[in-house]
C-alpha positions, 0 to 999 in steps of 0.5 A: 471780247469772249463768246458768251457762256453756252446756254442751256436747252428750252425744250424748243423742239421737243417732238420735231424731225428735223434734218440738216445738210453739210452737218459733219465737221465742226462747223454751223452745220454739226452745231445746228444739229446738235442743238436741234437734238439738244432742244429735243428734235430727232435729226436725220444729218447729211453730208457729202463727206461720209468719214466726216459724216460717220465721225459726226454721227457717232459723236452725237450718238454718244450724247444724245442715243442712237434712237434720236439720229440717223446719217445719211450722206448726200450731194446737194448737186444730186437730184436723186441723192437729195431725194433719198434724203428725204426719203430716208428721214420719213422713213425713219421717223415718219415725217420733217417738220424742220429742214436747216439747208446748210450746205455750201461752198465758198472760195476767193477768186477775182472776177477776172481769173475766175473760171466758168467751173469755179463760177458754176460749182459755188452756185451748184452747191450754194444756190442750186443745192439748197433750191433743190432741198427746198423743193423736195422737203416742201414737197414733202411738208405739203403731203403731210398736210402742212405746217413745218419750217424751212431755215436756209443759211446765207450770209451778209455777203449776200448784201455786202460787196467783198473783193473776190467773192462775185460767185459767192455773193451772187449765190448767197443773195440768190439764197435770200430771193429763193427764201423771200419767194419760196415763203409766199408760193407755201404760205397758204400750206402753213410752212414758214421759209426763212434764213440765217444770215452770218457775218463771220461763224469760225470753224476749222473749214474757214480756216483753211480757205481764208488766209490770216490776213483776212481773217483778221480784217473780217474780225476787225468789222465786228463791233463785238472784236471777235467773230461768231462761235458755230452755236451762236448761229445756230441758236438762231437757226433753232429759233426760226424752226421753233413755234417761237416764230410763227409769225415769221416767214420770207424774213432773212436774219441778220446773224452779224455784229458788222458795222453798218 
C-alpha cells in the first residue's frame, strides 16, 4: 500500500515558537520541523551534527524565509549545551511554546555482548537527553507564566520486547514514565507533556544501522504492508503541540499500525 498524498497545512501553529532536537537529515526530526513551520510556527532546530544542521536550515530558509528559523547545534548529553539552547530561542524569538524532544540514538546488540558503554550511551542520549530538554524548557514555560506543550518521541518498543534492543527498549519505556510523570509535576502551570510513539518511520539513518532482513520483517508487522513516511509522525507530533489537544497530557500515542 502507498503512503497517502501529503496533506496541506491548518495553520495549527500559527503565532508559536517551537524548538525541535535531532532536526538534520531527513529523518522524523527535519519533517517535524518543517511541518511546524508549515502550520505556521517559527522554530529554533538543533542538532549534534552541525554540517548536517547548517544543510537542513538552509533548506528550510528557502522554503519558509530566514526570519521564520534559526539553528542551533546541541548535544543533549550536555547540560550547558542544552541550556544554550533554550537560550538562544528565547533570545531570538522570545519565548517556547512548543519543544518536540527528538534526539536519540538506537542500535542492536544482544544483552550478552552488549557493553556498559553501549548500554549508557543509548540511555545518555535517548533517556537522559530528552530528561535534560524537558527539564530546561519547562522551566522555561513556567517563567513565562505557563501554558505550552512538550511532545517527546518514544516508540512501540517501549512496550513491545525485540531481540537485541535491551538499551533501546528500556530507554524509550524510560521516555514513556518520564512524559506520563512529568505531565502531572506541571499540570497546575497549564503545560501539557505528551509523546509520540512509532512503529517503523524509514529514513536514511534507519537504513543504515538496520539490516535488510529486518527491516523487511519490521515492514511485515504493519497491517497497512509498508512502514511509515517521516511526516506522518510528524503530523501527529504537530497535533499533540496544537490547541487541538488541550485536553491531552501524560498520554503516549500510538503512531503504529503493528498487529496487537
Amino acid at each position: 500500500m502507498n503512503p497517502p498524498a501529503y496533506p496541506p497545512p491548518h495553520n495549527l501553529l500559527v503565532g508559536k515558537i517551537a524548538v525541535v532536537t535531532a532536526a538534520a537529515g531527513a529523518g522524523i526530526g527535519q519533517a517535524a520541523a518543517r511541518r511546524c513551520l508549515e502550520e505556521g510556527a517559527r522554530v529554533v532546530i538543533s542538532d549534534a551534527h552541525e554540517r548536517r544542521l547548517a544543510e537542513t536550515r538552509d533548506a528550510l530558509q528557502a522554503e519558509h524565509g530566514k526570519d521564520a528559523i534559526e539553528a542551533v547545534a546541541c548535544d543533549v548529553t550536555d547540560e550547558a549545551q542544552v541550556q544554550r539552547l533554550i537560550d538562544t530561542a528565547v533570545d531570538r524569538f522570545g519565548r517556547i511554546d512548543v519543544m518536540i524532544n527528538n534526539a536519540g540514538l538506537g542500535g542492536t546488540q544482544s544483552v550478552l555482548e552488549m557493553t556498559d558503554e553501549q548500554w549508557t550511551r543509548v540511555l545518555d542520549i535517548t533517556l537522559n537527553g530528552t530528561f535534560r530538554c524537558t527539564r530546561a524548557v519547562l522551566r522555561q514555560m513556567v517563567r513565562q507564566g505557563g501554558g505550552g506543550a512538550v511532545v517527546n518521541n518514544a516508540s512501540v518498543i517501549g512496550w513491545r520486547a525485540q531481540q537485541g534492543q535491551a538499551h533501546y527498549a528500556a530507554a524509550k519505556a524510560g521516555v514513556m514514565a518520564l512524559t506520563r510523570c512529568a505531565a502531572l509535576d506541571v499540570a497546575e502551570h497549564g503545560i501539557r507533556v505528551n509523546a509520540v510513539s512509532p512503529s517503523l518511520a524509514m529514513h536514511p539513518h534507519l537504513v543504515k544501522v538496520t539490516s535488510e532482513d529486518l527491516l523487511a520483517t519490521l515492514t511485515e508487522r504493519e497491517a497497512f504492508g509498508r512502514y511509515a513516511e517521516p511526516w506522518e509522525v510528524a503530523n501527529v507530533m504537530v497535533f499533540l503541540a496544537s490547541d487541538y489537544s488541550t485536553y491531552m497530557t501524560g498520554e503516549v500515542v500510538s503512531v503504529s499500525s503493528q498487529h496487537a
